[in-house]
Kinemage of the C-alpha trace (Angstrom):
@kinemage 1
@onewidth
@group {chain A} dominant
@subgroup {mainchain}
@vectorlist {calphas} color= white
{ca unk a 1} P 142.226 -86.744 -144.363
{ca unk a 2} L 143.876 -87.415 -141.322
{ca unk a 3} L 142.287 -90.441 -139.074
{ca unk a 4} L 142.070 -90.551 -135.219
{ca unk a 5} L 145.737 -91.357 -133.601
{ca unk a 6} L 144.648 -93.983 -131.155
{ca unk a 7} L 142.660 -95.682 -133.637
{ca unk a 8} L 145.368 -96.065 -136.205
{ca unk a 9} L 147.591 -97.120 -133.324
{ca unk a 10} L 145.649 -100.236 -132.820
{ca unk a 11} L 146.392 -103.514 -134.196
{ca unk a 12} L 143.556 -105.843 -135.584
{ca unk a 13} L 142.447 -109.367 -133.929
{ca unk a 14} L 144.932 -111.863 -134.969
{ca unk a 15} L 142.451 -114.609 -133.835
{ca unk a 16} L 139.588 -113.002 -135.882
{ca unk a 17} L 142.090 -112.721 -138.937
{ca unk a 18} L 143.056 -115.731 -138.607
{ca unk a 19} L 139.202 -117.529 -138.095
{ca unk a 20} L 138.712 -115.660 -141.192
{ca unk a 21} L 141.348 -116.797 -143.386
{ca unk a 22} L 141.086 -120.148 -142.714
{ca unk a 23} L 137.272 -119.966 -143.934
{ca unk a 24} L 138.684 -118.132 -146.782
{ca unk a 25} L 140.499 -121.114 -147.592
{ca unk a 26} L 137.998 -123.878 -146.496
{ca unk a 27} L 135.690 -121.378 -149.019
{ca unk a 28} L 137.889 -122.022 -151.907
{ca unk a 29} L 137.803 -126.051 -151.519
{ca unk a 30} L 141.124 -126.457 -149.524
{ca unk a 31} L 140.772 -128.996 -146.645
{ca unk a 32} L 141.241 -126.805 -143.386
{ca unk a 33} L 141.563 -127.713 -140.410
{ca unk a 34} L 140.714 -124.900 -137.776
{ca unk a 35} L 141.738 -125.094 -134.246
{ca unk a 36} L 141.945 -121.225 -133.962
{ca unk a 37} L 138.343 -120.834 -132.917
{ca unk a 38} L 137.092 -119.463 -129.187
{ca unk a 39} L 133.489 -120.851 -129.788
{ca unk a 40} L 132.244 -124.052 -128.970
{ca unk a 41} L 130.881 -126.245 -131.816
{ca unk a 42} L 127.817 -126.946 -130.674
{ca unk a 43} L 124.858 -125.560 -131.321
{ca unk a 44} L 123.063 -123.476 -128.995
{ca unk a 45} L 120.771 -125.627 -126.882
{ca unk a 46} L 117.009 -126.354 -127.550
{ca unk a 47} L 115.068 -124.698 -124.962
{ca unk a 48} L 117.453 -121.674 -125.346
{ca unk a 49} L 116.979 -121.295 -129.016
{ca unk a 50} L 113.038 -121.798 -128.486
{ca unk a 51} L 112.718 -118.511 -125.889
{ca unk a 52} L 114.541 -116.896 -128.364
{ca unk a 53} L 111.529 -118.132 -131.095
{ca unk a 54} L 109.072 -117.204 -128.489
{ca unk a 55} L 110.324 -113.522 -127.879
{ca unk a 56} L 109.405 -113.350 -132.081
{ca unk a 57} L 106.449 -114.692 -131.856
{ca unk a 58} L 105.607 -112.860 -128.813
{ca unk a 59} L 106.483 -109.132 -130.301
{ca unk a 60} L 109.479 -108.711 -128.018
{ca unk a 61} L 111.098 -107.592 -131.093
{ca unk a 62} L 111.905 -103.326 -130.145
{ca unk a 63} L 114.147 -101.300 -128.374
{ca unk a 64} L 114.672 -102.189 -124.762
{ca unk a 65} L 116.329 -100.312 -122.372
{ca unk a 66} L 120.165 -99.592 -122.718
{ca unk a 67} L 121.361 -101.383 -120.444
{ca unk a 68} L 119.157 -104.717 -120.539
{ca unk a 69} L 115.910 -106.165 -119.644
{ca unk a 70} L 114.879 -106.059 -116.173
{ca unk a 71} L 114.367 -109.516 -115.996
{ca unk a 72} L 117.925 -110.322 -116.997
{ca unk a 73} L 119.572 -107.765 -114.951
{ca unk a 74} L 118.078 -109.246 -111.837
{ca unk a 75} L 118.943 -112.975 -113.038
{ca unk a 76} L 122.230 -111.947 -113.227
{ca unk a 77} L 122.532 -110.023 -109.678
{ca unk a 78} L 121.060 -113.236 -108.250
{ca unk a 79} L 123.192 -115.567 -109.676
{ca unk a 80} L 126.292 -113.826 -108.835
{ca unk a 81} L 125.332 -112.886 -105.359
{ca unk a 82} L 125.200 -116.432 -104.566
{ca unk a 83} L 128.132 -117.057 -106.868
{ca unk a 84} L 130.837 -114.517 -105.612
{ca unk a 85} L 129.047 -114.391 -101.898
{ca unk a 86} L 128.381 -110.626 -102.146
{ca unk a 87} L 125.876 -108.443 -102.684
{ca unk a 88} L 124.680 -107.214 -105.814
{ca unk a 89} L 121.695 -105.391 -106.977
{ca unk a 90} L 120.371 -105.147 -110.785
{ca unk a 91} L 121.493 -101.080 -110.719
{ca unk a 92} L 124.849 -103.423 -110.264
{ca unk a 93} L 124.286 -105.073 -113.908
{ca unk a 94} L 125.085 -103.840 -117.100
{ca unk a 95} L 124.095 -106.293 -120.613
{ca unk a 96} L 125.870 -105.400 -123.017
{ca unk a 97} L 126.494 -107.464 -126.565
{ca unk a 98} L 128.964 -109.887 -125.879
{ca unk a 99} L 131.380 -109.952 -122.895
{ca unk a 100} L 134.058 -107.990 -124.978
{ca unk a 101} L 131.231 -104.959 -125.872
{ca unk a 102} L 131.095 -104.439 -121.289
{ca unk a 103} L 134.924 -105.106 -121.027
{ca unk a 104} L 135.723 -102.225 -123.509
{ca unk a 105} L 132.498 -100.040 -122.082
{ca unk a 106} L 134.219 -100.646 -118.510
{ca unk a 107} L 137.342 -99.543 -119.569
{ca unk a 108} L 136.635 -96.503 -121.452
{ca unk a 109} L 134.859 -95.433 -118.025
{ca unk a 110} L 137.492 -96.189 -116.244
{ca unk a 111} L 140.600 -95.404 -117.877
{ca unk a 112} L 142.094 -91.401 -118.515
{ca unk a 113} L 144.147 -90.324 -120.661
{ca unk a 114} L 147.925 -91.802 -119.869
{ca unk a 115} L 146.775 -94.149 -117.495
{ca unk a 116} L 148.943 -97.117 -117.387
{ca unk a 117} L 147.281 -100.128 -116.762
{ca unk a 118} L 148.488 -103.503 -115.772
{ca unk a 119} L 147.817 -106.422 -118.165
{ca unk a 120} L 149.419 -109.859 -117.013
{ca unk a 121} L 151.350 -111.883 -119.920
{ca unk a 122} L 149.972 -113.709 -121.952
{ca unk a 123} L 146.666 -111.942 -121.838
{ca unk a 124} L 143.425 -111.494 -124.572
{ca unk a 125} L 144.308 -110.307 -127.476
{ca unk a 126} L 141.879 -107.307 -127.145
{ca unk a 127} L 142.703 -106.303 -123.647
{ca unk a 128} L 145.801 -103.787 -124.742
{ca unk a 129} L 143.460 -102.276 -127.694
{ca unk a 130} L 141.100 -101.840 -125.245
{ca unk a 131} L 143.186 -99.841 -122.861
{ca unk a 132} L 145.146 -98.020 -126.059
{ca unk a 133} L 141.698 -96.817 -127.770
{ca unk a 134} L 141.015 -95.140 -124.076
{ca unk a 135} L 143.746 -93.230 -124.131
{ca unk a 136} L 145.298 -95.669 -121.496
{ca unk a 137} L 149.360 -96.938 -121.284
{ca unk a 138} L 149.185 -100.988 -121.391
{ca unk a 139} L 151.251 -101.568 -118.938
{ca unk a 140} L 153.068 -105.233 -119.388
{ca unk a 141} L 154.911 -106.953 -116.037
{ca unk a 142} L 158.796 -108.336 -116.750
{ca unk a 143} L 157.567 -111.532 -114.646
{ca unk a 144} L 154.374 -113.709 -113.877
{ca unk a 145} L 151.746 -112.214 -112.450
{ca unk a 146} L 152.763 -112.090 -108.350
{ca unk a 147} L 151.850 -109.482 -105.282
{ca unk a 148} L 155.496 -107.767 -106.085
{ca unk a 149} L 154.902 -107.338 -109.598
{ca unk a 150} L 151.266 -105.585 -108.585
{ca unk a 151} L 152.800 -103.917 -105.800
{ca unk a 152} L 155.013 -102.559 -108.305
{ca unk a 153} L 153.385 -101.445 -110.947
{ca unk a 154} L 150.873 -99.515 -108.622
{ca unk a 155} L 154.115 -97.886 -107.219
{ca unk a 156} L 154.868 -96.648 -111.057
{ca unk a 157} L 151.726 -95.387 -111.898
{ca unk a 158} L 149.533 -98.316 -112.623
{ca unk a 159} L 145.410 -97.598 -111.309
{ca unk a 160} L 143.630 -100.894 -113.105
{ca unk a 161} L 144.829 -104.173 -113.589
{ca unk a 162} L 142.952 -106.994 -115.889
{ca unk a 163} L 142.564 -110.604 -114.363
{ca unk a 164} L 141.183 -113.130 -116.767
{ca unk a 165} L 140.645 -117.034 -115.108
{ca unk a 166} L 140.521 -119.678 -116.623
{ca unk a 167} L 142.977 -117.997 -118.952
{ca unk a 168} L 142.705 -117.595 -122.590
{ca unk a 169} L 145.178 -118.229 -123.973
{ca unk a 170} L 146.868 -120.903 -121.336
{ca unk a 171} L 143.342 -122.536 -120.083
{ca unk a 172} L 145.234 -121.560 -116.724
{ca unk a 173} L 143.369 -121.822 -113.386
{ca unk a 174} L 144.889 -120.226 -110.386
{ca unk a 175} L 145.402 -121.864 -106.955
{ca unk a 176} L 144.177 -120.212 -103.526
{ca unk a 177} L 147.018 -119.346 -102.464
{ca unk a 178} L 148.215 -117.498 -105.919
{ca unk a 179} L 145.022 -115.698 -105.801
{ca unk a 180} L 145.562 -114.815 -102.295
{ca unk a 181} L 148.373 -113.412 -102.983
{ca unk a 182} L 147.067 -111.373 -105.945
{ca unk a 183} L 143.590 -110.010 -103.959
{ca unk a 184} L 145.793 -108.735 -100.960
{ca unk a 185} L 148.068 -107.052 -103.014
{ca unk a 186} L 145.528 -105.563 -105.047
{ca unk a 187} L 144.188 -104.704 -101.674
{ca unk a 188} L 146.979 -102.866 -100.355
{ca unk a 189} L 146.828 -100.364 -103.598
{ca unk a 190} L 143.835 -98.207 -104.953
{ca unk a 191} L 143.889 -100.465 -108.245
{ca unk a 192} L 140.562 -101.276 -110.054
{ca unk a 193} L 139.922 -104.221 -110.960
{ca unk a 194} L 138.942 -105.783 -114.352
{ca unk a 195} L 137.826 -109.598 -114.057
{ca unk a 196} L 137.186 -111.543 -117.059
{ca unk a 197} L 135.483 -114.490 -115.839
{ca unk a 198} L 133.977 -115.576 -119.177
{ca unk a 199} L 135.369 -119.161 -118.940
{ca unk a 200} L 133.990 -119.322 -115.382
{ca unk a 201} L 132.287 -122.343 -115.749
{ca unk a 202} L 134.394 -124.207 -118.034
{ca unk a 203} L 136.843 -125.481 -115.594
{ca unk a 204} L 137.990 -129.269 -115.028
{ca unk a 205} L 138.979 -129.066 -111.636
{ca unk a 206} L 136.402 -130.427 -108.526
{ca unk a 207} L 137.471 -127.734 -106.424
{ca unk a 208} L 136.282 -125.071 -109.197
{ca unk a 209} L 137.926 -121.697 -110.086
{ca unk a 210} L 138.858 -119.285 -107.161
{ca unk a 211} L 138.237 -115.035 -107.550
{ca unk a 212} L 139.606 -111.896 -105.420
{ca unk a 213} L 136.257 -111.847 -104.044
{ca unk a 214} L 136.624 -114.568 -102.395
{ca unk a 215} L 139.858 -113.119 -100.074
{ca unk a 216} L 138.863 -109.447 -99.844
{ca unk a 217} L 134.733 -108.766 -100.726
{ca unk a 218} L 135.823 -105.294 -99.844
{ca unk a 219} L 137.374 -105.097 -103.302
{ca unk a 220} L 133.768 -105.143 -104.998
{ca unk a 221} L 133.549 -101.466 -104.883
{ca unk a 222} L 136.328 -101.350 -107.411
{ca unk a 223} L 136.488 -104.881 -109.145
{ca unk a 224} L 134.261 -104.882 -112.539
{ca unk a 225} L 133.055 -108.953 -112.680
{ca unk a 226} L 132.302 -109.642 -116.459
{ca unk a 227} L 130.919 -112.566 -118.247
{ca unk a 228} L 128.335 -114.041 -120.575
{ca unk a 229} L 126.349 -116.889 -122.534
{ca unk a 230} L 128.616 -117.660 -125.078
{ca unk a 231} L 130.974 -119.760 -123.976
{ca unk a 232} L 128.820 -121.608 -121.291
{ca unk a 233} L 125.970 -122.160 -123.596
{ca unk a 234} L 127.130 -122.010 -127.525
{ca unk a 235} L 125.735 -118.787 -127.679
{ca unk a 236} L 128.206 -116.778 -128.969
{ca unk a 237} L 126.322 -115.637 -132.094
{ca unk a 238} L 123.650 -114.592 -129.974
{ca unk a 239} L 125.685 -111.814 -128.595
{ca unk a 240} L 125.070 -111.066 -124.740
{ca unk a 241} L 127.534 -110.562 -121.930
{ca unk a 242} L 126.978 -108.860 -118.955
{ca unk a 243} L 129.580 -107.194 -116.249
{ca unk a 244} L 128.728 -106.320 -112.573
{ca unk a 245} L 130.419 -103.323 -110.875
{ca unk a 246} L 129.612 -100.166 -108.723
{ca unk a 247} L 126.550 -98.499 -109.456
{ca unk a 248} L 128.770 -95.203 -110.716
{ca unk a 249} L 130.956 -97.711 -112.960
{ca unk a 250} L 128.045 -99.428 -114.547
{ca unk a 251} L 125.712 -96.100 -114.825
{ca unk a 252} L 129.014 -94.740 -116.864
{ca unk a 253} L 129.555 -98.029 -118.970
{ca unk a 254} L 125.482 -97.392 -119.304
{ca unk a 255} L 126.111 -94.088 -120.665
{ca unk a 256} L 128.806 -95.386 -122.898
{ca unk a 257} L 126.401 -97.922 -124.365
{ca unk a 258} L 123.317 -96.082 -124.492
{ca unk a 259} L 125.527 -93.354 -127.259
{ca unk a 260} L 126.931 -96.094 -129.281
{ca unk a 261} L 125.143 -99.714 -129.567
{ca unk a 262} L 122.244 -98.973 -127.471
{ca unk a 263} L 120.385 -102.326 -125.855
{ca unk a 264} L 121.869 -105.333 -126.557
{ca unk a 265} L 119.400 -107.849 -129.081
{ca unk a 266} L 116.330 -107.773 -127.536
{ca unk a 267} L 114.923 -111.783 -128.791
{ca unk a 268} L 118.889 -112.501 -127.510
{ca unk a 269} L 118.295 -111.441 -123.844
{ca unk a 270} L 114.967 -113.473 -123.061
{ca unk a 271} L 117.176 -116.405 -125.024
{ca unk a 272} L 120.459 -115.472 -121.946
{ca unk a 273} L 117.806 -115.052 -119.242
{ca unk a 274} L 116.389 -119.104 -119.816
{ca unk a 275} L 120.383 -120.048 -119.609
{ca unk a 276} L 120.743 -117.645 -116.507
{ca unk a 277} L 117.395 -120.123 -115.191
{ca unk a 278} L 119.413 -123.274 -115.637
{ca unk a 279} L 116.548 -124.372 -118.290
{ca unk a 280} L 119.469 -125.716 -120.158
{ca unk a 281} L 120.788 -127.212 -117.207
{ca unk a 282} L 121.210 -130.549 -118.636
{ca unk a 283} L 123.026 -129.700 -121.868
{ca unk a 284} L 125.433 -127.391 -120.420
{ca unk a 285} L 126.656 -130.091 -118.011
{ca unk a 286} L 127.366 -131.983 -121.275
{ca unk a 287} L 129.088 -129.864 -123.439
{ca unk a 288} L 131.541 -129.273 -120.297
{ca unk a 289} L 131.994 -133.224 -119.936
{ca unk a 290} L 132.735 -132.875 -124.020
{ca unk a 291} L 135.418 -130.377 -123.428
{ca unk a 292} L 136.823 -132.158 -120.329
{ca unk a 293} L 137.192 -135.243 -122.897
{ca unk a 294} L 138.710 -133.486 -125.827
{ca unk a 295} L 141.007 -132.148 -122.982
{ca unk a 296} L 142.563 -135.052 -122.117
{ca unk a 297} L 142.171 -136.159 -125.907
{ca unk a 298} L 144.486 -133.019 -127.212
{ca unk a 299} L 146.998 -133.627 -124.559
{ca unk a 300} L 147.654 -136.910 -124.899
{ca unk a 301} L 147.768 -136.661 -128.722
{ca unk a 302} L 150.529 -133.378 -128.306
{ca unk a 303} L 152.618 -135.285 -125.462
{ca unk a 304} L 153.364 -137.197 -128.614
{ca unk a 305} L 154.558 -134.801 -130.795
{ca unk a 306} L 158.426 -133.556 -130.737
{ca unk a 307} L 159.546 -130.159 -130.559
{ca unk a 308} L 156.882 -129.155 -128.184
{ca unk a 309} L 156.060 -127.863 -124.205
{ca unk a 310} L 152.941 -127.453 -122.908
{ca unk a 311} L 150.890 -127.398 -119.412
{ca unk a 312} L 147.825 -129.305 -119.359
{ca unk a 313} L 144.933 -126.782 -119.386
{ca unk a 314} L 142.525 -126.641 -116.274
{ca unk a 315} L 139.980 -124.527 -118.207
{ca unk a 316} L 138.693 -123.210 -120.992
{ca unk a 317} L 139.017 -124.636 -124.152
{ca unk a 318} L 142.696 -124.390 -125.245
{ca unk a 319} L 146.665 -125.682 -124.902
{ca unk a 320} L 149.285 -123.286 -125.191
{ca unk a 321} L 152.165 -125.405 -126.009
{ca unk a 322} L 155.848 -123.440 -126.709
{ca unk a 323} L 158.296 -124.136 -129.719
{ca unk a 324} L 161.038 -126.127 -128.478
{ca unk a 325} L 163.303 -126.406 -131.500
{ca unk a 326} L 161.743 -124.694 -134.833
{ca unk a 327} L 163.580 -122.159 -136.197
{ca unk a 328} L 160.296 -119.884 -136.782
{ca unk a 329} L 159.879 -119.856 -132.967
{ca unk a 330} L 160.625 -116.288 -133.018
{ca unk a 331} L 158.270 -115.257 -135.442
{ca unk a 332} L 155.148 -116.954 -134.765
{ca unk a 333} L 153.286 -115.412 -137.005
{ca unk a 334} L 154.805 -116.655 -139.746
{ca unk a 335} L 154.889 -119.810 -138.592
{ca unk a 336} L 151.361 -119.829 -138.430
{ca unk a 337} L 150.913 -118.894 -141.804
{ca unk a 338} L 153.087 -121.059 -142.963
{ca unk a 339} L 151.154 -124.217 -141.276
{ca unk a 340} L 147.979 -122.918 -142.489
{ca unk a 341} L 149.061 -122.636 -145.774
{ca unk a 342} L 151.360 -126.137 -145.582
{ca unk a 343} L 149.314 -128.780 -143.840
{ca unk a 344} L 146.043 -126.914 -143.736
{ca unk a 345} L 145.633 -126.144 -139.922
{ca unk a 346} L 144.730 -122.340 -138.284
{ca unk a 347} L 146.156 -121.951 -134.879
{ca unk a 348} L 146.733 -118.864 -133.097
{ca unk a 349} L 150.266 -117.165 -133.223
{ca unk a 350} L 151.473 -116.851 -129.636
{ca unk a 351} L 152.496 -113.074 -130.352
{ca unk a 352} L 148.954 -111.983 -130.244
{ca unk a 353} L 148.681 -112.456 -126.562
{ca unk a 354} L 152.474 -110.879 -125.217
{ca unk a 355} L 154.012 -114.643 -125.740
{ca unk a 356} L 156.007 -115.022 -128.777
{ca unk a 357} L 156.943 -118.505 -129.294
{ca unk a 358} L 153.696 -120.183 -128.298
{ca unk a 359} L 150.578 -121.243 -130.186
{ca unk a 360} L 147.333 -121.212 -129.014
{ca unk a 361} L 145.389 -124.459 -130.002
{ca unk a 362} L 141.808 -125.004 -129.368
{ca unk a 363} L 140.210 -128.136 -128.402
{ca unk a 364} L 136.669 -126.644 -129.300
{ca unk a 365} L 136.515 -128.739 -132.054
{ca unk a 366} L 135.740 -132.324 -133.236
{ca unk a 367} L 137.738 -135.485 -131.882
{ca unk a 368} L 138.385 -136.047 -135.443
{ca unk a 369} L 139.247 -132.904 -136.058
{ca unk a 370} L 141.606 -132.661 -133.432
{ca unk a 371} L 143.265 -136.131 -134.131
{ca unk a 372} L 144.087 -135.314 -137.806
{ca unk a 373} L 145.383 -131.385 -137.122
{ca unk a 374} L 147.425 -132.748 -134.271
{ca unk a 375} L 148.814 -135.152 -136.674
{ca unk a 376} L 149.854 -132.713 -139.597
{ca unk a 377} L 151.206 -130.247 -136.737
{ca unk a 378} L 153.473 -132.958 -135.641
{ca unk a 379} L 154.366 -133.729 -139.581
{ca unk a 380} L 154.421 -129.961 -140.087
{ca unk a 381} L 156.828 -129.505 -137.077
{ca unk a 382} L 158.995 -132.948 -138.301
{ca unk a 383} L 159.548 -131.963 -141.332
{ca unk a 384} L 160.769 -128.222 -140.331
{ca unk a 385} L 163.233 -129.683 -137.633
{ca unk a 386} L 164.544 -132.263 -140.170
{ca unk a 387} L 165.382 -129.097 -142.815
């Protein structure tokens, strides 16, 4: 038999391998440390978990449409019409299950075959799979992210380009004037826009995290916003993300959806529309103070450890710190093993995100958690350098 070429041409989640080995292990009695994860460890709050009780009780147990309850789609429009400042209406809205189910539903819309789109370094794991399984060119620039580089790439080809702020893997937020920059290029081109804004409001910053919409509100007509629960709200079990675009875009992503997941879970959207109410107001301001802690925990405990560079995250929930010295730098991958299997911790090889030489650590664990696997990194990382 002879398989589909683009989907043998794409390469599995290293962060889902990973997650999974390291359970593997933990499963077989070894003591595993896992700061690999991209969920928070809490659990989903109270009055979240009960409207998803009450949709059982209640019958709201069936299909719904594709595309999302009613309800939900016009939460959604509401909250980001006062978030972004622009207009959107619920034919705007697409739910979808989990923010990565309406990122790859946008791009399949969106991308032809041999389109080359651009995808800043480091970027999501899943964003070049994405692009590759639509028959799309990832398109990867030789520098940071800048107007030049966009300008460029548009000039070679490029018509989409993926933002994603606060940045996984780097927790980076941009400033005003380096979004500027980025909008008005974007601007001058007929690029779409992807906009992965799922760590949105896990930022540590007072002045909050800056979007393209905010320079040029033109650019709506062609910028895809995408987000979610999960992250926000420990709900990433539950399943439900949500993108807003044109009303073509979205009724193709719609079309996408409806002939290959259908609606999203329908007890899992009345649980997302009580977040998207702010009924969990309360303890979503204090898993954010949690993180903003373990922040400032994780970085203090790795400015102590030789042999590694890092810049102190402004969002999201990890450090990206780069190999100074190791002799594995090169391969992180095997690096990463290697820890895993030496000392016990799962981090995420830097190579999966277009940045060999870094690993991605996440702080969405325990403080004890991330004292100890800080510690046998550092021994790990000793103990190499002194070989």
């Amino acid at each position: 038999m002879e398989y589909s070429r683009s989907a043998v041409s794409l390469t599995p989640s290293a962060t889902l391998q990973l997650c999974a080995k390291a359970r593997e292990l933990s499963c077989e009695g070894r003591d595993i440390i896992s700061l690999s994860a991209g969920q928070p460890d809490f659990p989903t709050p109270a009055p979240i978990a009960e409207a998803g009780v009450d949709a059982i009780r209640k019958g709201k147990t069936g299909y719904t449409a594709s595309t999302g309850i009613p309800e939900l789609k016009e939460a959604v429009a509401a909250q980001y019409s006062e978030r972004r400042n622009v207009h959107w209406l619920p034919s705007n809205v697409l739910v979808g299950c989990g923010a990565k189910h309406n990122l790859a539903n946008l791009t399949r819309a969106a991308v032809n075959p041999g389109d080359k789109v651009l995808l800043p370094r480091p970027f999501w794991v899943s964003y070049p799979e994405m692009v590759k399984a639509s028959g799309g060119i990832p398109v990867f620039p030789e520098k940071r992210i800048n107007g030049s580089e966009i300008r460029k790439a548009a000039g070679e080809g490029a018509v989409g380009v993926f933002l994603n702020y606060p940045s996984n893997p780097t927790g980076f937020v941009p400033s005003e004037s380096f979004l500027k920059e980025i909008a008005d290029a974007i601007a001058e081109t007929d690029m779409w826009v992807i906009s992965d804004d799922i760590y949105e409001d896990l930022a540590y910053l007072d002045s909050g995290v800056p979007h393209i919409l905010d320079f040029h509100p033109s650019l709506k007509e062609r910028t895809a916003v995408v987000s979610g629960v999960s992250k926000t709200y420990a709900m990433t079990g539950w399943r439900i993300g949500y993108s807003l675009a044109c009303i073509e875009w979205t009724r193709l992503a719609g079309i996408l959806q409806a002939h290959s997941t259908s609606n999203p879970c329908s007890i899992s959207q009345w649980a997302a529309l009580t977040a998207i109410q702010g009924k969990a107001k309360t303890e979503k301001e204090e898993m954010h103070e949690s993180f903003h802690i373990r922040r400032d925990l994780i970085c203090e405990l790795l400015a102590g450890v030789d042999g590694l560079e890092f810049k102190k995250p402004d969002g999201a929930f990890y450090v990206f710190p780069r190999l100074l010295n190791d002799p594995q730098k090169a391969d992180t991958n095997r690096f990463c093993s290697e820890l895993l299997s030496d000392e016990g911790v799962a981090v995420i090889p830097g190579s999966a995100f277009g940045a060999e030489g870094y690993i991605r650590i996440s702080f969405a664990a325990s403080a004890d958690d991330i004292r100890e696997g800080i510690h046998r990194l550092g021994k790990f990382l000793r103990r190499r350098l002194n070989t």
